[in-house]
N, C-alpha and C positions, 0 to 999 in steps of 0.2 A: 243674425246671419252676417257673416262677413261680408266687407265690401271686396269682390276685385278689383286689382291693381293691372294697369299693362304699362310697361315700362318698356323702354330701348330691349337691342339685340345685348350682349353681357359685351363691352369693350374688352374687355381683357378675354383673346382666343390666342387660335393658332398661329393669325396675321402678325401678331406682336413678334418687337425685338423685344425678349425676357430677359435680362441679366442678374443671375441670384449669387449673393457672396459663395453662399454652397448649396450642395443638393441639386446640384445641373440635371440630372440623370430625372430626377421628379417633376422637377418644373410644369411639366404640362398637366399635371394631376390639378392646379390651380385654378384651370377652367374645362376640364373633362368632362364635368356635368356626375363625376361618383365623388360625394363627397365621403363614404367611407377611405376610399385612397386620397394620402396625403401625402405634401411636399413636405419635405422635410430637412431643413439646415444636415451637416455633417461637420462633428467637431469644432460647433459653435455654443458650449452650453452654456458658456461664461456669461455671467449678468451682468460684467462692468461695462457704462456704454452700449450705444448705438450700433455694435460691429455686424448686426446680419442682415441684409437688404435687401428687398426685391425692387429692379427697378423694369419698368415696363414702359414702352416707348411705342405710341399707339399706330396702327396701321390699315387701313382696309387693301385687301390685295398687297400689290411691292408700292404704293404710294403710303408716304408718314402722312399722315391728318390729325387733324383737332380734335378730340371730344368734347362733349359740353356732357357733366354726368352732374347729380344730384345726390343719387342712393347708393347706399355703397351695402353689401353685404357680405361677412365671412362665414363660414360653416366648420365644424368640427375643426376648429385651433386649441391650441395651447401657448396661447399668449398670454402675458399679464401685462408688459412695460412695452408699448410700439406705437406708433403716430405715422399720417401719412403723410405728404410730400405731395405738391404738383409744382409744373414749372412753369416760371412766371415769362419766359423768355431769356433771361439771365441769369436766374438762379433758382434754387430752391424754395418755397414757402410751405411752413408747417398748414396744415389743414384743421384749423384750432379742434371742432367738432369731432375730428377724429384722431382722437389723440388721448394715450389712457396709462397711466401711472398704476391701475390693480384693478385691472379686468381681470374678475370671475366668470365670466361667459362662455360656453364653446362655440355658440353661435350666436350672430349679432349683427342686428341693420340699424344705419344714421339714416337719417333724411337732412339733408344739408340745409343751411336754410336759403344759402342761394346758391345757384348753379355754377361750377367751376368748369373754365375754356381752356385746356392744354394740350399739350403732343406730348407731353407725359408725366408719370408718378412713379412714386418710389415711396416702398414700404419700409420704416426701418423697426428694428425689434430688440430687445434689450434682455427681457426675461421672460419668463414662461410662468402657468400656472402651477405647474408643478415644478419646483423650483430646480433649477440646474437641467433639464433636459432639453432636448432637438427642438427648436420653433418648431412648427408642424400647423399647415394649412390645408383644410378639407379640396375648399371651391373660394376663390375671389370673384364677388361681383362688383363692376362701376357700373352704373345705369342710368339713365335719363328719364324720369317717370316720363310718362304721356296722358295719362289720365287713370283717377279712380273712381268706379263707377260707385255712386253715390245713392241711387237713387233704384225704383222698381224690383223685383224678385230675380233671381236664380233658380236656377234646378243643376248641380254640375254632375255631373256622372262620369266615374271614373270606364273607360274603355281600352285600358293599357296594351300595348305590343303583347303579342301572346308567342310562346315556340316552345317546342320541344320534342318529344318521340317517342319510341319506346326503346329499349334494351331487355337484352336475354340474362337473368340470373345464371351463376351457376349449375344451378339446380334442374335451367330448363324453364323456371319461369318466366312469362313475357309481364313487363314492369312498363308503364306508361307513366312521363315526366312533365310537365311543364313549366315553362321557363318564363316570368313575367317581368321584359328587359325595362322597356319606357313606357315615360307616361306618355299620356294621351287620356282624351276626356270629350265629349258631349254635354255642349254648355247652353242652355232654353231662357233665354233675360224675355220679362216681358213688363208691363208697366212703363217702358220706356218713352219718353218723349223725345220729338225730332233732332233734340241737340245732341241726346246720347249717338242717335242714329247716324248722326253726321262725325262722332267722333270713331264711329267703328267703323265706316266706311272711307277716313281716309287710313285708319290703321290695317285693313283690309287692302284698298291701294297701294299702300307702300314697296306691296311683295316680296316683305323681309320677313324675317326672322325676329319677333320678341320678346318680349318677358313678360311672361304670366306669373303672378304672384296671386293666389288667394286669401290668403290670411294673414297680417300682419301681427296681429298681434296673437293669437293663441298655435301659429305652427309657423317659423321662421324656417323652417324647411322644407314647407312647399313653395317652389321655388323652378321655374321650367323655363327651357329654352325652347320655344314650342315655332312652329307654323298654321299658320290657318289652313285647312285644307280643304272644307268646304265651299261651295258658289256663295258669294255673297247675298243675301234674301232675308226679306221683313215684309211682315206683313202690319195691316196698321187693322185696329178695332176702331172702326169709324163714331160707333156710337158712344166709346165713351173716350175717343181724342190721343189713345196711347196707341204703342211700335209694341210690337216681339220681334226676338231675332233669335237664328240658329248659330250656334257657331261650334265646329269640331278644331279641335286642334291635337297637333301630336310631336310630342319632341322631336329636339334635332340632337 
């Protein structure tokens, strides 16, 4: 079974100054949370060089702030040749770990091995996997892990946003639709010992916005910007010394 991940809110949103060589018009497709729509350069196909760039200049609210991020993940690209950037105060420094001369991949996450502190990054890109077309990015995430839960069982149950209705054919028939927008899930951890319990109650405190990742390594595309929604409650089995917790959560 896999382990859950919960990680920071995704630093790269709506709060950012985004500055992209081209493809202004898409930009915000980079953290929409649809990684089917992409950004996508405009009459950048050339592979000579460094020339298509995203730069991103971190913000909460109208204040610039630091990030301190770790994990980085892209979704549905076509990149081959691009490296990232953070800024050291004075200039640029490459981000060795993320940095790739013939990426095969359309989706992909680094784990850094130590944590980068900046007010911002810059993405740049050179070629594509298919060669001479538009760069093209599903979702950007930077993130900050906060913990992987390591330890005792799961139950996750998928409970997604549900909508829809009916319409009239032409015919006269009545046609019932449903529309299954976000995630959202009902999540049962038990086997837990107190330390677990003290890390999901301050992540429950916070009263942000995180990052739920289930799976790292067999689905890099589950991947949510979720809230906790329910009261915080655990209960403990006294006789044999472990926690259970409930936890619901549902995209933002």
């Amino acid at each position: 079974m896999a382990n859950p991940f919960f990680l920071s809110q995704n630093y790269i949103k709506a709060d950012d100054t985004i500055t992209v060589s081209s493809g202004n018009a898409t930009k915000a497709r980079l953290y929409d949370q649809n990684k089917t729509l992409q950004w996508q350069s405009v009459g950048e196909t050339s592979e000579s060089g460094y020339n298509t760039s995203i730069e991103i200049v971190f913000y909460e609210g109208l204040i610039a702030t630091n990030r301190i991020f770790d994990t980085l993940v892209l979704q549905n690209i076509n990149l081959k040749q691009f490296k990232l950037q953070w800024w050291n105060g004075s200039s640029y420094v490459d981000i060795s770990e993320f940095s790739f001369t013939a990426n095969a991949l359309t989706t992909m996450r680094v784990k850094l091995t130590s944590a980068v502190t900046t007010s911002k990054i810059k993405l740049l890109m050179q070629s594509t996997i298919t060669a001479n077309q538009e760069k093209k990015i599903g979702q950007f995430w930077c993130l900050k892990e906060t913990f992987e839960l390591t330890e005792g069982r799961h139950n996750h149950i998928r409970a997604d946003y549900k909508d829809g209705g009916n319409y009239r054919l032409a015919s006269g028939t009545l046609e019932t639709f449903t529309l299954f927008k976000k995630y959202a899930a009902n999540i049962d951890f038990e086997l837990l010992t107190l330390a677990s319990i003290v890390l999901f109650k301050a992540l429950y405190d916070t009263d942000e916005n995180f990052t739920f990742y289930l799976n790292y390594s067999d689905d890099l595309d589950a991947i949510y910007n979720v809230v906790w929604v329910n009261t915080f409650n655990y209960d403990e089995d006294t006789l044999r010394g472990y926690f259970k917790l409930s936890m619901t959560i549902e995209e933002q």
